[in-house]
KEDO-888638 format. One line per field, with one value per atom (N, C-alpha, C, O, CB): residue number from 1; atom name; x negated, y negated, z. Coordinates in pm, 1 decimal. Each point is the difference from the previous one (the first is absolute). Glycine has a CB too. Example, Ala and Ser with C-alpha at 12.3 -4.5 7.8 and 13.67 -1.06 7.14 Angstrom:
2
nr: 1, 1, 1, 1, 1, 2, 2, 2, 2, 2 $
atom: N, CA, C, O, CB, N, CA, C, O, CB $
X: -1319.0, 89.0, -90.0, -103.6, 292.8, -154.2, -82.0, 77.0, -50.9, -67.5 $
Y: 569.0, -119.0, -120.0, 1.9, 115.4, -222.3, -119.0, -109.0, -110.8, 173.6 $
Z: 780.0, 0.0, 0.0, 66.5, 58.1, -196.6, 6.0, 73.0, 16.9, -231.4 $
//
This chain:
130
nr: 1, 1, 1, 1, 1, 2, 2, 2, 2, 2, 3, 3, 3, 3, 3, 4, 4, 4, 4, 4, 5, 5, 5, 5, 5, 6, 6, 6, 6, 6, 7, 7, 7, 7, 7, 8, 8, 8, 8, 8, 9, 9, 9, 9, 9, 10, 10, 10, 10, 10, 11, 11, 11, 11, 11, 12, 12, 12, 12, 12, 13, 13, 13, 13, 13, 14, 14, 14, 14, 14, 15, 15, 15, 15, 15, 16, 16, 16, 16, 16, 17, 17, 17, 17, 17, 18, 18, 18, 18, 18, 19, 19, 19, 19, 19, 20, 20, 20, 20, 20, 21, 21, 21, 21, 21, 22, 22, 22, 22, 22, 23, 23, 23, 23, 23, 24, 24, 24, 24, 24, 25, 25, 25, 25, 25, 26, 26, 26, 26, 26, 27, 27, 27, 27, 27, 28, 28, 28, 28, 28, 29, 29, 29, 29, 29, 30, 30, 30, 30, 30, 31, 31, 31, 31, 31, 32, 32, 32, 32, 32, 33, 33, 33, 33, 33, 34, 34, 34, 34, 34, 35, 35, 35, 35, 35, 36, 36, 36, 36, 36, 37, 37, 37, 37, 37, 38, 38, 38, 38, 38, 39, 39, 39, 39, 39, 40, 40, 40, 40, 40, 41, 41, 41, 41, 41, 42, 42, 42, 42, 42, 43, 43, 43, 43, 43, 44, 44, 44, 44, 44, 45, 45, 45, 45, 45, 46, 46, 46, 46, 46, 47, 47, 47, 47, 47, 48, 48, 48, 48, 48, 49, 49, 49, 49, 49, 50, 50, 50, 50, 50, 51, 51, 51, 51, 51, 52, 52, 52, 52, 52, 53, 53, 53, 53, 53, 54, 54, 54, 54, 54, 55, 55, 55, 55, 55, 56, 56, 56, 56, 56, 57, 57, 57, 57, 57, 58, 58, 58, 58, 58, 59, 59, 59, 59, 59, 60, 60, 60, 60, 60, 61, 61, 61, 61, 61, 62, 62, 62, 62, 62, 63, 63, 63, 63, 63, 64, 64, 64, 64, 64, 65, 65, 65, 65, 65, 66, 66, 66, 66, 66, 67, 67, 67, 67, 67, 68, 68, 68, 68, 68, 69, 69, 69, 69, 69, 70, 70, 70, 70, 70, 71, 71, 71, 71, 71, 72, 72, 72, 72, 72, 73, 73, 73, 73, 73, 74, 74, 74, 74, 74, 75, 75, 75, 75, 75, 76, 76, 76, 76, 76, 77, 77, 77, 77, 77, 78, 78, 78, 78, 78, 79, 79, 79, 79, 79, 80, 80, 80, 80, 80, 81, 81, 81, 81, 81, 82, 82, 82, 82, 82, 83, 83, 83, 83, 83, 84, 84, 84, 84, 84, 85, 85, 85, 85, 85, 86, 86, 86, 86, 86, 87, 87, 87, 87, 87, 88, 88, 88, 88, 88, 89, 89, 89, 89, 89, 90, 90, 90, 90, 90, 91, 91, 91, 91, 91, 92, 92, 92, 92, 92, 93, 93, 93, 93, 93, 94, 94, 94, 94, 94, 95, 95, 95, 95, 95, 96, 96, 96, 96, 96, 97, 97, 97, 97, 97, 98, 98, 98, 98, 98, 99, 99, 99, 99, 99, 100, 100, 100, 100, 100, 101, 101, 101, 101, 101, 102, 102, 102, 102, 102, 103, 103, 103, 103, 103, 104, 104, 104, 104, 104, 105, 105, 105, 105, 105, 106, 106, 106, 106, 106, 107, 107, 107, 107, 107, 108, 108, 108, 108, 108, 109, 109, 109, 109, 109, 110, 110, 110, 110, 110, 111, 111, 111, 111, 111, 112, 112, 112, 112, 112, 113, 113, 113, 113, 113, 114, 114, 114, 114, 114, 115, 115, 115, 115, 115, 116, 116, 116, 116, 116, 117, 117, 117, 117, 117, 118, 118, 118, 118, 118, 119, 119, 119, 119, 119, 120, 120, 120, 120, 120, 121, 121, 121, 121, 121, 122, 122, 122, 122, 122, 123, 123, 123, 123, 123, 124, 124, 124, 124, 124, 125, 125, 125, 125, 125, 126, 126, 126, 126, 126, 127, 127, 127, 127, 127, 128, 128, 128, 128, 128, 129, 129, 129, 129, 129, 130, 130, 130, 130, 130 $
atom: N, CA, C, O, CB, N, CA, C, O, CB, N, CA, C, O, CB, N, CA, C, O, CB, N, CA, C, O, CB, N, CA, C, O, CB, N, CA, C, O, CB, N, CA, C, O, CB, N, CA, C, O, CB, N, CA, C, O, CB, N, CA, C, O, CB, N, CA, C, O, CB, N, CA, C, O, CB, N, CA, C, O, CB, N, CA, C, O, CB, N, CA, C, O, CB, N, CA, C, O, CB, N, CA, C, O, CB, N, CA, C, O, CB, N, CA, C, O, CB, N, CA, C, O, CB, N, CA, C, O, CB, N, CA, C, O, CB, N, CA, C, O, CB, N, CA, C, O, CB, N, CA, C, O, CB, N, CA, C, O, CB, N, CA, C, O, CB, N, CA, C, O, CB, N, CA, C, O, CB, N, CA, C, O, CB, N, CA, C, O, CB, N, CA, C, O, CB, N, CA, C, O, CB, N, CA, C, O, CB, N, CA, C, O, CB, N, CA, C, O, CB, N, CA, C, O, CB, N, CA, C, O, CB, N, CA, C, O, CB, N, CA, C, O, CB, N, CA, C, O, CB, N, CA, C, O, CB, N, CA, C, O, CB, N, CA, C, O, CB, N, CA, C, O, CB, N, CA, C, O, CB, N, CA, C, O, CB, N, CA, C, O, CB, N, CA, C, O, CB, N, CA, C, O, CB, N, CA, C, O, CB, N, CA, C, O, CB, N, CA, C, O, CB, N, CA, C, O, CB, N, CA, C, O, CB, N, CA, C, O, CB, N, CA, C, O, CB, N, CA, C, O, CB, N, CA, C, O, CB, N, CA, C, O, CB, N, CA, C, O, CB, N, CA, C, O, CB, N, CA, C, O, CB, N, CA, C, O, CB, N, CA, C, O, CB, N, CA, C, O, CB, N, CA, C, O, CB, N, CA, C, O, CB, N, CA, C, O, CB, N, CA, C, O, CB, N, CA, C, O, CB, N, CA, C, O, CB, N, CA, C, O, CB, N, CA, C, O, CB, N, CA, C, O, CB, N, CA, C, O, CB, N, CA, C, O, CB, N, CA, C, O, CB, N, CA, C, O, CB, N, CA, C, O, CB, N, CA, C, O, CB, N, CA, C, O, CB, N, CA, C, O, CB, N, CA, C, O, CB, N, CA, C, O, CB, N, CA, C, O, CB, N, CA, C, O, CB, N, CA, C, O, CB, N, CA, C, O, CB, N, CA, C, O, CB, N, CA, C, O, CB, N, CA, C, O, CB, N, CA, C, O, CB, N, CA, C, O, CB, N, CA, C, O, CB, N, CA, C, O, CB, N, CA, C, O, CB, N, CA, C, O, CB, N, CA, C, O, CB, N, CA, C, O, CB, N, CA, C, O, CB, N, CA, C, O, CB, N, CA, C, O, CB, N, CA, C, O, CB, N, CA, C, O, CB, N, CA, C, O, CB, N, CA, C, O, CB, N, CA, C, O, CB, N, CA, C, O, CB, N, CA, C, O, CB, N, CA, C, O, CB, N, CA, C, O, CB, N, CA, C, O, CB, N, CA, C, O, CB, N, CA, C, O, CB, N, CA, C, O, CB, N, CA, C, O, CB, N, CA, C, O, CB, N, CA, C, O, CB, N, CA, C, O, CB, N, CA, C, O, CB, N, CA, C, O, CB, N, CA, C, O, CB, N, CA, C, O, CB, N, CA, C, O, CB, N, CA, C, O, CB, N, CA, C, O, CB, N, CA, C, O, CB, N, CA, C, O, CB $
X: -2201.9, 8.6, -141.6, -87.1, 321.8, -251.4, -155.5, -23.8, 89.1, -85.1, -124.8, -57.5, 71.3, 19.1, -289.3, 292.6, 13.1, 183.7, 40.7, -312.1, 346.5, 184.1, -37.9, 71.3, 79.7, -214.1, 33.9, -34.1, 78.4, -87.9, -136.7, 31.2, 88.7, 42.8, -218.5, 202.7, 145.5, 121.4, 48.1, -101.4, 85.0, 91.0, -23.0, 79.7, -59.6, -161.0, -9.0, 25.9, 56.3, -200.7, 87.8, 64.2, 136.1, 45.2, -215.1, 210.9, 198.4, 60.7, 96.9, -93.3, -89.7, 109.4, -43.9, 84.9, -92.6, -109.8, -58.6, 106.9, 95.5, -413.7, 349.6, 152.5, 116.0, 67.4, -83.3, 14.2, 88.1, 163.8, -12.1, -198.1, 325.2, 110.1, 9.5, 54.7, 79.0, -181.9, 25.1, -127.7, 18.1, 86.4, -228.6, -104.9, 43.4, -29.0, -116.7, 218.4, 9.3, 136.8, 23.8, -221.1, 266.6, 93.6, -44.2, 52.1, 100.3, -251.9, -117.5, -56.4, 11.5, -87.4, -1.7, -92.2, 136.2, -26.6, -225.5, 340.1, 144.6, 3.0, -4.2, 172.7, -160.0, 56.9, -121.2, 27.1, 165.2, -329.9, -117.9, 9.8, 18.3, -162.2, 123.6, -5.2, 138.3, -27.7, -59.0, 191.2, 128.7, -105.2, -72.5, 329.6, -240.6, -70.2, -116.0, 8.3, 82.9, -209.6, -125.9, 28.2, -26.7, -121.1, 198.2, 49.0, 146.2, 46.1, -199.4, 214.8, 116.4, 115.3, 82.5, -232.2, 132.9, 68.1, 147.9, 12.2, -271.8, 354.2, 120.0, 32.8, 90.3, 50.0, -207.4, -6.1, 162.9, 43.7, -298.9, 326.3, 119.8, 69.9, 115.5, -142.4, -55.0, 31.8, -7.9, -105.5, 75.1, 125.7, -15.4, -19.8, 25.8, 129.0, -224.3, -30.1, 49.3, -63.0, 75.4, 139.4, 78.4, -25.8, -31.6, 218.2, -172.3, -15.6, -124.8, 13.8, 159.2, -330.4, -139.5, -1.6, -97.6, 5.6, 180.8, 19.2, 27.3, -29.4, 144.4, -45.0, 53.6, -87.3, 24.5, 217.0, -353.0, -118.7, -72.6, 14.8, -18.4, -90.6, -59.9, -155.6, 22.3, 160.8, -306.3, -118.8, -72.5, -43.9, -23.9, 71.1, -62.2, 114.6, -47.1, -128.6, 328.3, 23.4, 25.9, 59.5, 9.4, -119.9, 26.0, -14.0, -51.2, -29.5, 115.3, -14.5, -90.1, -3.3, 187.9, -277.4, -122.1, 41.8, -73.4, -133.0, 305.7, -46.7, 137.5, 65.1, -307.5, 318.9, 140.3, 60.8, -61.9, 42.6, 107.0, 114.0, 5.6, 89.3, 67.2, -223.3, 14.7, 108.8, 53.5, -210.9, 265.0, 103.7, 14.2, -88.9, 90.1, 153.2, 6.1, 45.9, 47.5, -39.2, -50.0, 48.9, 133.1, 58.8, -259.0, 255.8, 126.0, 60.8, -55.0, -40.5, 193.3, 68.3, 126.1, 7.8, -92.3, 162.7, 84.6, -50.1, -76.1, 240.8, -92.7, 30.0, 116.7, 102.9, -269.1, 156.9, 143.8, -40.1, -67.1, 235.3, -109.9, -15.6, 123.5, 116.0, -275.4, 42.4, 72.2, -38.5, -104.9, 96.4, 157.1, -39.7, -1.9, 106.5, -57.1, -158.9, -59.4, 50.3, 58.0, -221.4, 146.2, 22.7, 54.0, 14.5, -134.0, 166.9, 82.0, 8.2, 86.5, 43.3, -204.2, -22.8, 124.0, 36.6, -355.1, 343.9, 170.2, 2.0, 115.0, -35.9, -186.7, -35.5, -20.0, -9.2, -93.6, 98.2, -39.3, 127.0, -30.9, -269.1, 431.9, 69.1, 66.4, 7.4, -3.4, 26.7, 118.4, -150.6, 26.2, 198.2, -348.1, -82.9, 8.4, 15.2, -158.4, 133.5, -78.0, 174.6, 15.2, -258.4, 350.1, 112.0, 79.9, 104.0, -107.4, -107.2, 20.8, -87.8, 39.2, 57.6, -215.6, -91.3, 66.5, -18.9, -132.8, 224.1, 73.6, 111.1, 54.6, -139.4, 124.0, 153.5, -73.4, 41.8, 108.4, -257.2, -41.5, -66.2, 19.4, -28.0, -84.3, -40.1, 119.7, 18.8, -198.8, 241.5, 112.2, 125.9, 45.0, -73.1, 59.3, 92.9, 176.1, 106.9, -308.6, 158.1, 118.1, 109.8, -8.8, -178.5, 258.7, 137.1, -114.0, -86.9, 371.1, -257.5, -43.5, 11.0, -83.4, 212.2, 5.8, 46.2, -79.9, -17.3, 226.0, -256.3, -73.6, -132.3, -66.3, 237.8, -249.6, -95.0, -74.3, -98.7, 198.1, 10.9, -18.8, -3.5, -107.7, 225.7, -8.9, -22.0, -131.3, -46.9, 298.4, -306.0, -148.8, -92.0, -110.6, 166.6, -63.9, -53.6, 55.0, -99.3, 46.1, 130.6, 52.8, -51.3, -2.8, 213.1, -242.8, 2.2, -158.1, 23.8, 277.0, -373.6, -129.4, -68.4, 27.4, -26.1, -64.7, -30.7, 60.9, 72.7, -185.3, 130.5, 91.5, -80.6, -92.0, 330.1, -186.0, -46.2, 77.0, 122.0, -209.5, -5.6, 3.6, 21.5, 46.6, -202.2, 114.4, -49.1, -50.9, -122.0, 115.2, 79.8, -106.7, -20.4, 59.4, 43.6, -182.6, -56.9, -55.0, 14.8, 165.2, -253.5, -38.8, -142.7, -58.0, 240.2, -239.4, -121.0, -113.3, 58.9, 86.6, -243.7, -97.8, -14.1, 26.2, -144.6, 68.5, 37.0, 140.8, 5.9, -91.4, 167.2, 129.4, 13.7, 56.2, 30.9, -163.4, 15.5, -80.3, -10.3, 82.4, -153.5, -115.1, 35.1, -24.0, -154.9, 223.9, 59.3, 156.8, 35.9, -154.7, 175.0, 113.2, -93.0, -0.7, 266.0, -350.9, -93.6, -26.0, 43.1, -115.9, -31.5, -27.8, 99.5, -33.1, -120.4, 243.3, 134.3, 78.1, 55.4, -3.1, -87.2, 113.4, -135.7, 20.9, 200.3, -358.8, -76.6, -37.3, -39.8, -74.0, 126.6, 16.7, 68.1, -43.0, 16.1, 162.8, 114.9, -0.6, 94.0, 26.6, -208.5, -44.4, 71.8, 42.9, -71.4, 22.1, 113.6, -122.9, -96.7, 355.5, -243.7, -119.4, 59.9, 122.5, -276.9, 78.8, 81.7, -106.1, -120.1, 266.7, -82.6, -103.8, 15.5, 120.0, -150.7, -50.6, 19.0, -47.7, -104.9, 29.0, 222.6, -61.5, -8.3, -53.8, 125.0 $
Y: 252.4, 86.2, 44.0, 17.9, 59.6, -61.7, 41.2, 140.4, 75.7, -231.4, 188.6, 113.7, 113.1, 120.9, -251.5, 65.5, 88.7, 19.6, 97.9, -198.5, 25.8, -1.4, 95.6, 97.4, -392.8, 323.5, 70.9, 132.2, 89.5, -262.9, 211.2, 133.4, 70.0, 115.2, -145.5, -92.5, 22.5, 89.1, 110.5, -377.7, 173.0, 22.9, 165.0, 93.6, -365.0, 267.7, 118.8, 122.5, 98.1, -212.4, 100.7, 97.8, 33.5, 112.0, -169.0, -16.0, -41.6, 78.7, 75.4, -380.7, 272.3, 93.6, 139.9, 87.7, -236.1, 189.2, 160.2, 1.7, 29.3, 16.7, -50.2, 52.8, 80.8, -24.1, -211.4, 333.7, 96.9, -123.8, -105.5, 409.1, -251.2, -82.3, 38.4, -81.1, 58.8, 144.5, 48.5, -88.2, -52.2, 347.5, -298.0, -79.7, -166.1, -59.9, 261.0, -279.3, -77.6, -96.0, -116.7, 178.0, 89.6, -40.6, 4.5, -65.7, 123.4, 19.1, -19.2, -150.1, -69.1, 288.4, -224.2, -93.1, -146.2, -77.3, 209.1, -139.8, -108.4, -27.5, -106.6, 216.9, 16.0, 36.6, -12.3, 4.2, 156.4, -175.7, -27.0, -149.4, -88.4, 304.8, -213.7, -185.0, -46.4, -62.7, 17.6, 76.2, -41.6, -20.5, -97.3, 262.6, -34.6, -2.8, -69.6, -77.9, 255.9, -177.9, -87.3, -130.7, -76.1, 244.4, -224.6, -139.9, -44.3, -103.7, 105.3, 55.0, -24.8, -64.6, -89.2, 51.5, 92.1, -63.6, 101.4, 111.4, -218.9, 44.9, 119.8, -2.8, -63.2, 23.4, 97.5, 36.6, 16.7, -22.6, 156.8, -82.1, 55.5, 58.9, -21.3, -85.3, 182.1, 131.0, 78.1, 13.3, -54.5, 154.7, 119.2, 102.3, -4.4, -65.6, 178.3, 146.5, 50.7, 21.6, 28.1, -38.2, 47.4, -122.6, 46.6, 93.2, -283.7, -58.6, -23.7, -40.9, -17.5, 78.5, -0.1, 140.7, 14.9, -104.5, 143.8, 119.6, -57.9, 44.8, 113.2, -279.0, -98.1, -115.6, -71.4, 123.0, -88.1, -83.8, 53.2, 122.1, -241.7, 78.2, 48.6, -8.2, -68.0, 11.6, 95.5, -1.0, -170.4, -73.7, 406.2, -361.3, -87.6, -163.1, -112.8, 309.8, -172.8, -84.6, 26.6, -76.4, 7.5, 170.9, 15.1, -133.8, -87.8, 325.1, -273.3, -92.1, 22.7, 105.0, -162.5, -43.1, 29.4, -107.9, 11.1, 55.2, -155.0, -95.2, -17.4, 95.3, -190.8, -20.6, 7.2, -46.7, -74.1, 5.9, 107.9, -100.5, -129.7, -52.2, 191.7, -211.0, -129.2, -45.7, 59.0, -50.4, -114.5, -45.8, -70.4, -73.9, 78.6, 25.2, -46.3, -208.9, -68.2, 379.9, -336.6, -151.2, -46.4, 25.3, -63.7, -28.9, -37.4, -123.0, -103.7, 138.5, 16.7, -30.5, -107.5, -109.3, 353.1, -221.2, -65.8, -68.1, 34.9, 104.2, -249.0, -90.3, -47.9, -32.3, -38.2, 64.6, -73.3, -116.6, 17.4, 199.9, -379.9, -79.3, -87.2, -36.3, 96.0, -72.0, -20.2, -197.9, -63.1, 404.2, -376.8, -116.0, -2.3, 45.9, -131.7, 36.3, -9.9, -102.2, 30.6, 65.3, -241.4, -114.8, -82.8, 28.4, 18.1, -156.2, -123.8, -91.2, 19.4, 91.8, -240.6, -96.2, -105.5, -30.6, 67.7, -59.4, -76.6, -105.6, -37.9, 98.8, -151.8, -102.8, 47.6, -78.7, -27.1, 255.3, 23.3, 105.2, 62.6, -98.0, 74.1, 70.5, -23.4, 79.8, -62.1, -116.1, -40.3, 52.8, 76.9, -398.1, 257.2, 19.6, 149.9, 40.4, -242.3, 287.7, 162.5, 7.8, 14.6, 81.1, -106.8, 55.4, -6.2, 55.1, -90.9, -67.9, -8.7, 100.4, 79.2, -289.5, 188.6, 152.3, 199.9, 85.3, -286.6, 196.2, 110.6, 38.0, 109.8, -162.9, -56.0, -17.6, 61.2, 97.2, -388.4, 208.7, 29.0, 168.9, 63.9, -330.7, 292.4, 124.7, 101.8, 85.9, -185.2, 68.3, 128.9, 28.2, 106.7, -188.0, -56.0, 23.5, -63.5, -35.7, 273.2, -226.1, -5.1, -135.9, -69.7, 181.7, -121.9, -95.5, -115.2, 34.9, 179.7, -328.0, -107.4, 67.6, -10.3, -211.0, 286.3, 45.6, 117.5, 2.6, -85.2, 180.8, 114.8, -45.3, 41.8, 111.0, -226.2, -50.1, -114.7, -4.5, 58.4, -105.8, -49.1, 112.8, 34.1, -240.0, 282.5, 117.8, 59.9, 38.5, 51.9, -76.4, 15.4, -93.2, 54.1, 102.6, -283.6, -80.3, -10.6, -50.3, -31.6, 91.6, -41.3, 116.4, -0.3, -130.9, 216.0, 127.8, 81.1, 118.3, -68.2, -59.4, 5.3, 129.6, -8.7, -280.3, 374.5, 70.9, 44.6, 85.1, -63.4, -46.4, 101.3, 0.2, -79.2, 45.8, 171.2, 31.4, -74.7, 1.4, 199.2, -267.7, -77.8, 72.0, -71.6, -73.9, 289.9, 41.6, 133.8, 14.3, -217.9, 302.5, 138.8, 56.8, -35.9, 125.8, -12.8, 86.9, -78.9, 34.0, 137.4, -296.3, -71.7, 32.3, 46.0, -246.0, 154.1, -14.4, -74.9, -53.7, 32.9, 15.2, -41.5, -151.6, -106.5, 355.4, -222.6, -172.6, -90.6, -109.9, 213.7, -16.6, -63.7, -47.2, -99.3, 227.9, -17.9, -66.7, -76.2, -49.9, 214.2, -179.3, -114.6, -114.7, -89.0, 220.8, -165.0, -123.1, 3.6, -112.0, 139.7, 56.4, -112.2, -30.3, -118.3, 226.9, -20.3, -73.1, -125.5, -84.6, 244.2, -168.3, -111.5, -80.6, -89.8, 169.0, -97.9, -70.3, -63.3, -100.9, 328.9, -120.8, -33.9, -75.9, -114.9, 353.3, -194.8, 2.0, -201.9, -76.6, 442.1, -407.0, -116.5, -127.5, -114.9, 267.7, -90.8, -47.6, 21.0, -46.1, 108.8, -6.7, -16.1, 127.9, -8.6, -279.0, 386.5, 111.3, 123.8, 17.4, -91.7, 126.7, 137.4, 128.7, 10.3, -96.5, 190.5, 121.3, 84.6, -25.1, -90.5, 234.5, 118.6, 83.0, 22.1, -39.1, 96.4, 102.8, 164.3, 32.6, -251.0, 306.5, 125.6, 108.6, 107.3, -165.0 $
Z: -1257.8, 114.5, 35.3, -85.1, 22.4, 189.9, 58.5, -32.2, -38.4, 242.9, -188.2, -58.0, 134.8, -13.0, -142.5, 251.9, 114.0, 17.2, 62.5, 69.2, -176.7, -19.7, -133.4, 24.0, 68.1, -207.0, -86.1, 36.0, -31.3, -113.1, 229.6, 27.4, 87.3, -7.4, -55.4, 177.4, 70.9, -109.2, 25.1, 123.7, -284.2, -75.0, -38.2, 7.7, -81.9, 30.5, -70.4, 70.9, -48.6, -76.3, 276.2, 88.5, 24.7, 23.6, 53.6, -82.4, 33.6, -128.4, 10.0, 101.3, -265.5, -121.4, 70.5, -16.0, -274.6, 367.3, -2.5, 128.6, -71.9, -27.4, 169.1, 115.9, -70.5, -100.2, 238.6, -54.2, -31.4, 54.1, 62.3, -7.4, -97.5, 87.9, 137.8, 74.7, -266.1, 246.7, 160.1, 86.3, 110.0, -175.2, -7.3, 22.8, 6.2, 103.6, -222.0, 2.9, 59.7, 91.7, 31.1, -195.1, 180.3, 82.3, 122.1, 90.1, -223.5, 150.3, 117.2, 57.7, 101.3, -220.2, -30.1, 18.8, 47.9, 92.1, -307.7, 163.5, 41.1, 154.6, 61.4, -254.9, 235.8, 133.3, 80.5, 120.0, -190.1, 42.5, 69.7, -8.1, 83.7, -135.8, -90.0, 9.4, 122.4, 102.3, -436.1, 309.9, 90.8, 135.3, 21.0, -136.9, 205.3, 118.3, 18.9, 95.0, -83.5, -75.1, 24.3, -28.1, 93.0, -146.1, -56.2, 3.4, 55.3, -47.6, -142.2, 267.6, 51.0, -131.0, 19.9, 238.1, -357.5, -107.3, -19.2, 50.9, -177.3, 49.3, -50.9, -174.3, -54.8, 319.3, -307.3, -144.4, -62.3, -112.8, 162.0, 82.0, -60.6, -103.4, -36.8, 143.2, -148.6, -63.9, 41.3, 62.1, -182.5, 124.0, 70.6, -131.0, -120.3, 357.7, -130.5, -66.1, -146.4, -103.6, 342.6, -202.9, -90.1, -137.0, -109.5, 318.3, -195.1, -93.2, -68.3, -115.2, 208.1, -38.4, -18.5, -156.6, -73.5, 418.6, -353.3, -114.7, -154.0, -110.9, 308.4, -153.1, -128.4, -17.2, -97.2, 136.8, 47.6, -67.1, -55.6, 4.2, 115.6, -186.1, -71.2, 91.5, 100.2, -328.6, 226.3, 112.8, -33.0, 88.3, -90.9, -131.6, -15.9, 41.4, -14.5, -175.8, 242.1, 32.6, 183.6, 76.0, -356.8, 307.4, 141.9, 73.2, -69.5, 56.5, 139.9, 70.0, 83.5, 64.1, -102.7, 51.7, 78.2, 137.0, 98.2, -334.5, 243.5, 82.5, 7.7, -42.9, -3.2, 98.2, 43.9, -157.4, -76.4, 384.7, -327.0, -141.9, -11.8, 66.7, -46.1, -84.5, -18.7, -4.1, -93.9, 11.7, 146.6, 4.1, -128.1, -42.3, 280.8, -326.5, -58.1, 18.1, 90.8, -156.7, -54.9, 24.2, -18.4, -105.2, 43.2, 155.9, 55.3, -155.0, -37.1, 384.4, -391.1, -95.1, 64.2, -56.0, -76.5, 224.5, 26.2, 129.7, 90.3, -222.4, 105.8, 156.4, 76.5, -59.4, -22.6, 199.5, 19.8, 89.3, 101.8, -113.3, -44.0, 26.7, 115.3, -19.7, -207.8, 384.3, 100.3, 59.8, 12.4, 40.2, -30.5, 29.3, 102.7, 41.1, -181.9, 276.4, 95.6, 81.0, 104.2, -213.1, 68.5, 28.5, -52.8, -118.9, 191.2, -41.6, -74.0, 78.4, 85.4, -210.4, 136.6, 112.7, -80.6, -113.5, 218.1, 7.5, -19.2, -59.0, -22.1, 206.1, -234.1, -61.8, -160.7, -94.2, 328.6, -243.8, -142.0, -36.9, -101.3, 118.8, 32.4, -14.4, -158.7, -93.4, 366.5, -265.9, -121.0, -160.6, -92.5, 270.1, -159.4, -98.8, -27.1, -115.3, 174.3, 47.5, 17.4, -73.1, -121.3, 412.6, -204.3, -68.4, -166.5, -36.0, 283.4, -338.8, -78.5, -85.9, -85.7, 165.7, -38.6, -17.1, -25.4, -86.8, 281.6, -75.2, 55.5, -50.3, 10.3, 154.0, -229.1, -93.1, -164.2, -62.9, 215.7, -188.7, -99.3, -63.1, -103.4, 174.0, 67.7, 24.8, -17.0, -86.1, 237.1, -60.5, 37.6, -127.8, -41.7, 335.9, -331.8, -77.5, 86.5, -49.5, -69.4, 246.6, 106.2, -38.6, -101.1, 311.3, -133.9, 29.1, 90.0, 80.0, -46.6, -67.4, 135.6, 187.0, 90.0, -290.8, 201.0, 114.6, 71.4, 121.9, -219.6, 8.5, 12.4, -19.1, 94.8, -166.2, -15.3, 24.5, 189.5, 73.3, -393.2, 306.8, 158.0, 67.6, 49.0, -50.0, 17.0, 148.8, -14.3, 107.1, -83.1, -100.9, 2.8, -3.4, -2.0, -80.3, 80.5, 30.7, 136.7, 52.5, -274.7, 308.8, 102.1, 133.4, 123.0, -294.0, 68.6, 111.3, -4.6, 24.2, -72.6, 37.9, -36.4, 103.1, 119.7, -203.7, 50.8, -108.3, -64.9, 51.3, 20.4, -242.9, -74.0, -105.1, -20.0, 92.2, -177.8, -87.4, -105.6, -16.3, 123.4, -178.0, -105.1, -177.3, -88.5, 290.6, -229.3, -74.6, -4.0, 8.0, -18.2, -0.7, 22.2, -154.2, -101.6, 370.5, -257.0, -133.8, -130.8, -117.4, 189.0, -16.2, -126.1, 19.6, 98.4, -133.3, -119.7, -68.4, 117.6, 93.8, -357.2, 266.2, 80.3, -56.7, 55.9, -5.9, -178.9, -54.7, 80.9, 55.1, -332.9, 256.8, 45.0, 126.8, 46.2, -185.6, 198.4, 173.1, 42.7, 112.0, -41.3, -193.0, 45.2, -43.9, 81.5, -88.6, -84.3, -65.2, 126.1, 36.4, -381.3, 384.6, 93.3, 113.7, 33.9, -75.2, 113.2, 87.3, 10.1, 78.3, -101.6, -96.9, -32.0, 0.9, 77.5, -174.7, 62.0, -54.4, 186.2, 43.4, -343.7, 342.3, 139.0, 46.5, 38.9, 45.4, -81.1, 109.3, -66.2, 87.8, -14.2, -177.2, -43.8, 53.0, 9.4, -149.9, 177.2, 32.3, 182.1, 64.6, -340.6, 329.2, 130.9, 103.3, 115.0, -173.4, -19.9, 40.1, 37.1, -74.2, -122.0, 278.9, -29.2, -34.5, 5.7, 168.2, -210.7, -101.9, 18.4, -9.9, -191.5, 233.6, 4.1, -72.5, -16.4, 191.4, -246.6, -117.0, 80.4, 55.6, -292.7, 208.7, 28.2, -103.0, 27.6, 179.8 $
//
């Protein structure tokens, strides 16, 4: 860390909590940022974890995997894919191959939605991950 972020730091432990629920609400306005913490909750941080800058978003754990496309020359391949993925009946696997955009998959692993990606996007199918 630079010589100039540590005396930043060192100033930030010396803040009273009314001081730097201040200093929050300045930063908010001058950088157009939203910290989103309010008042009442700035009592239950502690000064040295105050937020100086907006909340870092946490990282996205789940996905849900949507099939996009299916060019009619590659249907029967992708639907064997989709059968496998899903778990489905032949019958329920087509209506989603047949009917396109559908969700293939929600609340899986990032690995996971990358490997059926890959998997459909192989077989000539496209798939979007949200």
């Amino acid at each position: 860390m630079s010589e100039k972020l540590s005396n930043i730091i060192e100033q930030l432990k010396g803040l009273t909590l009314l001081e730097a629920a201040e200093l929050v609400k300045q930063i908010e306005t001058v950088f157009g940022v939203d910290t989103s913490v309010s008042v009442a909750n700035v009592g239950a941080i502690s000064v040295a974890q105050t937020p100086v800058v907006a909340e870092v978003a946490e990282e996205k754990t789940s996905f849900d995997v949507l099939l996009t496309d299916v060019p009619a020359d590659k249907k029967i391949a992708i639907l064997k894919i989709v059968r496998n993925v899903t778990g489905l009946g032949l019958k329920e696997s087509k209506d989603i191959v047949d009917n396109v955009p559908k969700s293939l998959k929600e609340g899986v692993t990032k690995e996971e939605s990358e490997t059926i990606k890959k998997d459909i996007e192989a077989a000539g199918g496209k798939v979007s991950i949200k």
